[in-house]
MARNU-438235 format. One line per 4 residues: number of its first residue (from 1); their letters; for each residue x, y, z of C-alpha. Coordinates in steps of 0.1 Angstrom, whole numbers, plus 5000, padded with zeros to 4 digits. Example, Ala and Ser with C-alpha at 12.3 -4.5 7.8 and 13.67 -1.06 7.14 Angstrom:
2
1	AS	5123,4955,5078  5137,4989,5071
END
This chain:
355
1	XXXX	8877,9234,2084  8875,9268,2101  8841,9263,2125  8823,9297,2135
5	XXXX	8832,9305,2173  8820,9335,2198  8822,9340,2235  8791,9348,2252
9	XXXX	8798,9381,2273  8785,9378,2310  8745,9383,2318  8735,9402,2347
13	XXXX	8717,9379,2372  8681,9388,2366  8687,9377,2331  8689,9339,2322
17	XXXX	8727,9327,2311  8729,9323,2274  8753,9301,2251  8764,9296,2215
21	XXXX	8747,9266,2221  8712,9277,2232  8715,9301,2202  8718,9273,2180
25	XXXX	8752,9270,2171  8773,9234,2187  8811,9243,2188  8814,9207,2203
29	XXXX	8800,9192,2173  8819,9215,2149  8851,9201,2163  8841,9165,2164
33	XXXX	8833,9174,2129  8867,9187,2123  8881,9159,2138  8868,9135,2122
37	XXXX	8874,9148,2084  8911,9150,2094  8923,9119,2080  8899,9122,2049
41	XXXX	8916,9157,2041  8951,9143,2048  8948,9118,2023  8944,9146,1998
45	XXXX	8976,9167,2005  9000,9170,1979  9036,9176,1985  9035,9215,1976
49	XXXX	9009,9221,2009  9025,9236,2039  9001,9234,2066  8979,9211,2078
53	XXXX	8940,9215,2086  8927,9242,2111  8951,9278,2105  8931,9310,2090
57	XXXX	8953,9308,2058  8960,9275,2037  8996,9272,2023  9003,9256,1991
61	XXXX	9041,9265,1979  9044,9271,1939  9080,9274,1930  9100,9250,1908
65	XXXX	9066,9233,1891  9062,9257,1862  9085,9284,1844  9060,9308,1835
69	XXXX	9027,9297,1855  8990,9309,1846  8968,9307,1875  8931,9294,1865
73	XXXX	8908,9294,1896  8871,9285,1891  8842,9284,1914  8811,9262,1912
77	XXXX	8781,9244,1932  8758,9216,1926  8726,9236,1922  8695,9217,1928
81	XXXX	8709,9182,1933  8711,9189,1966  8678,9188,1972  8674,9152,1955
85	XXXX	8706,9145,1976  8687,9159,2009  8652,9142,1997  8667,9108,1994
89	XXXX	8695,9108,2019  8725,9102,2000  8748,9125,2011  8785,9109,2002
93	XXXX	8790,9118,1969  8773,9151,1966  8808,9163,1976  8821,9146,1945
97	XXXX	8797,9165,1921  8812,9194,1938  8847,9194,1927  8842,9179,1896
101	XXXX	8820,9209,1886  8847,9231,1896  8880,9213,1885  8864,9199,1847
105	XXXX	8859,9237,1843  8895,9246,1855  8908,9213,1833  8891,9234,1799
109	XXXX	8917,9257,1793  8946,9226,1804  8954,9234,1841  8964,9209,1868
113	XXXX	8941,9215,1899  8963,9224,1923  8942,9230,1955  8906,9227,1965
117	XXXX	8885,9249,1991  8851,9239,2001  8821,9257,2018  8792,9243,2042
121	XXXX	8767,9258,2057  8735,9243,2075  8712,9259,2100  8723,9230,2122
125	XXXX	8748,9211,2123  8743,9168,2117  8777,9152,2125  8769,9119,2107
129	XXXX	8755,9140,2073  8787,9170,2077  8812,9137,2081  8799,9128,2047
133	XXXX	8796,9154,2024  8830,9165,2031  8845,9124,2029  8828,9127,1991
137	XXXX	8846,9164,1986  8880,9145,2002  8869,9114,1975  8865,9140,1945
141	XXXX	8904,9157,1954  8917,9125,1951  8901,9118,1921  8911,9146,1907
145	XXXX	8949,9150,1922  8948,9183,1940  8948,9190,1979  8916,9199,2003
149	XXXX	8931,9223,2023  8906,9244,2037  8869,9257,2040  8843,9269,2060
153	XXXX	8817,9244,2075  8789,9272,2092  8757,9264,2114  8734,9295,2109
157	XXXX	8700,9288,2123  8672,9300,2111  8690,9301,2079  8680,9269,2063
161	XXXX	8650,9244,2072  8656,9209,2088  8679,9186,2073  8688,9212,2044
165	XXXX	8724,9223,2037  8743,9240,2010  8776,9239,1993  8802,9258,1970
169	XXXX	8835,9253,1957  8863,9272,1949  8896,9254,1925  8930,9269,1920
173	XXXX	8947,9253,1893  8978,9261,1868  8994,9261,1833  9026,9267,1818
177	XXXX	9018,9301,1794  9030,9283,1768  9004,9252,1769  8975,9274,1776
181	XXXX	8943,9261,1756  8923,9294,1749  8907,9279,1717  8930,9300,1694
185	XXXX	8942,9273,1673  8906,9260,1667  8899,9258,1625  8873,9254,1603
189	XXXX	8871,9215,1599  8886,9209,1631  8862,9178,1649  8840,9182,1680
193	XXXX	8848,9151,1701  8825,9141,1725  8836,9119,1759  8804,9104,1777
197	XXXX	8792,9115,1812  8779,9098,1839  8744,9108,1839  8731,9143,1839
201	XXXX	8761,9155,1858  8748,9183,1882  8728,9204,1859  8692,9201,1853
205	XXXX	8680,9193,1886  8651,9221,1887  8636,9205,1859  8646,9168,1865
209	XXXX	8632,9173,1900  8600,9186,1885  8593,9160,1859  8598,9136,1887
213	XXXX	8576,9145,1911  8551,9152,1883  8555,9112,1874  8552,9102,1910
217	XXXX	8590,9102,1925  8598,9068,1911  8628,9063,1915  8633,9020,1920
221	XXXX	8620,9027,1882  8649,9005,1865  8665,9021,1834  8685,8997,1815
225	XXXX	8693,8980,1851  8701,9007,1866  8675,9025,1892  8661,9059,1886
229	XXXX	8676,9072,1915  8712,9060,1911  8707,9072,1878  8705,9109,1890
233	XXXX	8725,9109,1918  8754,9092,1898  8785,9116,1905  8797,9140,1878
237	XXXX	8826,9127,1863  8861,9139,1867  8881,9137,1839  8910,9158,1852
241	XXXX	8938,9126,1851  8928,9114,1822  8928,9144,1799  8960,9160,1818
245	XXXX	8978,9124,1807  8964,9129,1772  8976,9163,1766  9008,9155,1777
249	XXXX	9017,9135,1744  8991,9151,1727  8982,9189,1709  8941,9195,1713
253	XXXX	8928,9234,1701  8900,9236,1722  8878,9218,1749  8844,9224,1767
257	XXXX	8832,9212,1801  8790,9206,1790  8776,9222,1823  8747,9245,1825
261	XXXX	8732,9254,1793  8742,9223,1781  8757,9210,1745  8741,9243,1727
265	XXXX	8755,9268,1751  8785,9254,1760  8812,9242,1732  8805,9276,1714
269	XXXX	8820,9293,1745  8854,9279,1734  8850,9288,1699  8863,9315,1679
273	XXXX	8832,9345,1668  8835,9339,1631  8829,9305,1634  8801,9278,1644
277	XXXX	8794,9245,1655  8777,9217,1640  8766,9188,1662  8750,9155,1648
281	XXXX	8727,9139,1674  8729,9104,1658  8766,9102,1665  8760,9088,1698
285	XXXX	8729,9068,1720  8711,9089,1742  8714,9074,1776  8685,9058,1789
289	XXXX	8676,9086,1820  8679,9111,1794  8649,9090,1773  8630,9091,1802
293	XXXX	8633,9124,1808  8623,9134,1779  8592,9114,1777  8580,9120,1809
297	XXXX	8585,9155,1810  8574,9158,1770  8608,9184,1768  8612,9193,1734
301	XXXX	8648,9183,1712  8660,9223,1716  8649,9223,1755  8671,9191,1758
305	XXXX	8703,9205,1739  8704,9235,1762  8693,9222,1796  8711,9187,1800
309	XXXX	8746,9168,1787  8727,9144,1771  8753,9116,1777  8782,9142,1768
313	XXXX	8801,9155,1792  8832,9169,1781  8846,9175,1743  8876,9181,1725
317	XXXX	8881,9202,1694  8907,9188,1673  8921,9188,1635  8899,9165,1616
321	XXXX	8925,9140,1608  8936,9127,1645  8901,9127,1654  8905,9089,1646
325	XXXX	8935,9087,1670  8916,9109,1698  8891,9086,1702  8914,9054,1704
329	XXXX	8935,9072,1728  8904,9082,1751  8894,9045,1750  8926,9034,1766
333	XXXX	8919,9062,1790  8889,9046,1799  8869,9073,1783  8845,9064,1757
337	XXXX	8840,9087,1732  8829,9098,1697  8829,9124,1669  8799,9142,1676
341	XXXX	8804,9172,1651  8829,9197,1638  8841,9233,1639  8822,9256,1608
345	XXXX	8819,9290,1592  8793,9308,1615  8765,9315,1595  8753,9352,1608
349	XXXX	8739,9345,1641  8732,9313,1646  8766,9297,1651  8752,9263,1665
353	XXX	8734,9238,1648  8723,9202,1659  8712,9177,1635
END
């Protein structure tokens, strides 16, 4: 991590000595920081990264992987969970939601992340809190099999209130030209399968946020055995080794990472102009946090669709006929999934339709 750094110029005597410090800003904890996160980040490394943590320029070396390499790159954040993250204190795999939000979208058109750079900032820094956020972005690399090989971690006061941080997240990943998924291929007929999430991933939060303080914050509610709270601030899942080990003996025409704007906004992205969507609810059971979402926040079916994954959190558009076989191999993935629709004529504007 690269940690801001000034030198002070020299005061004249009638004037009282200032530091970096008594502005606000702790080198010393930046570089225990630094320190610290070494070993996470080094666990990471792939063999293609050059240099280790702490230059101005991570090195990641390309050649002999790919004959004729497409770069994806993808940037993301984790939008209002932080807050939840911040109001309950569970700050370890915040980091998590934040690659998954940027490799899943990098994954959609079939690249392998290749290399992961994050981005801190905090009006001042907490050692204990920095050391994990960035262990849970170190946690989400490995999950996902690409390198954490640099960042920014900033302390800005007066920037941000007590205890509050943000994050972002930038992903490079590639694809040979010749397996690119750009949704081409996708029919008429073709089937929309749907591979569960974890929860409501990272998108939402405003709203989740504000139907839960509305029904008193309670979060040791248990849903299905699970708390409310581990319910929400369940990571996003990654589904970059899976999916790259499925393509590899396998043809798909399309895919979609459900993020914001949720199952209505997001499928269609992939999906040719003259033609539509056409989901079917019923295909799978709405998890239980979603239930209680919409109950206690008396959010209409449409508001659902287009605001949360509702237990969906990545799909795959496919011919009709190996939908069957999709499915089976996904389960021995360890994905569980279903057919939640199929590819149709678009029928003037609307081109998505949920049953």
């Amino acid at each position: 991590m690269h940690i801001p750094f000034s030198r002070s110029g020299r005061m004249s005597s009638s004037k009282e000595a200032l530091t970096y410090r008594a502005a606000g800003v702790d080198i010393d904890a930046g570089e225990e920081v630094v320190e610290r996160i070494k070993p996470l980040v080094a666990r990471t490394f792939r063999k293609e990264v050059m240099a280790g943590l702490g230059g101005f320029g991570a090195l990641f070396e390309l050649a002999g992987r790919f004959k004729e390499p497409v770069l994806v790159s993808g940037t993301d954040g984790v939008g209002t969970k932080l807050k939840l993250a911040q109001q309950l204190g569970r700050h370890d795999t915040i980091g998590i939601d934040l690659v998954a939000m940027c490799v899943n979208d990098v994954l959609v058109q079939g690249a392998e992340p290749l290399f992961f750079l994050d981005y801190f900032a905090t009006g001042k820094l907490d050692v204990e809190t920095t050391v994990a956020v960035v262990g849970g972005i170190a946690k989400g690399c490995e999950l996902a099999g690409c390198a954490l090989i640099g960042g920014e971690t900033a302390e800005m006061p007066d920037m941000y209130a007590p205890g509050e941080y943000d994050l972002a997240g930038f992903n490079v990943g590639a694809v040979e030209k010749s397996k690119l998924i750009d949704g081409s291929k996708i029919r008429a007929g073709d089937a929309i399968v749907g591979i569960a999430s974890s929860g409501p991933h990272s998108n939402g939060y405003s709203l989740i946020r504000k139907i839960a303080a509305r029904a008193g914050n309670p979060f040791d509610l248990e849903l299905d055995g699970v708390k409310l709270a581990d319910a929400l601030m369940a990571p996003t899942t990654i589904y970059v080794k899976p999916i790259l080990q499925f393509l590899a003996e396998r043809d798909v025409h399309g895919m979609a990472h459900i993020t914001g704007g949720g199952l209505t906004e997001n499928i269609i992205r992939v999906v040719p102009d003259a033609l539509g969507i056409a989901l079917d609810s019923s295909a799978w059971k709405l998890p239980a946090v979603f239930g209680w979402l919409q109950r206690e926040g008396n959010v209409a079916k449409p508001e659902m669709w287009r605001t949360f994954n509702c237990g969906i959190g990545y799909t795959l558009i496919v011919p009709r006929d190996a939908a069957n076989a999709t499915i089976a191999a996904l389960a021995e993935l360890g994905l569980p999934a279903w057919t939640i629709g199929e590819v149709v004529p678009a029928r003037g504007d609307e081109r998505v339709h949920i049953a």
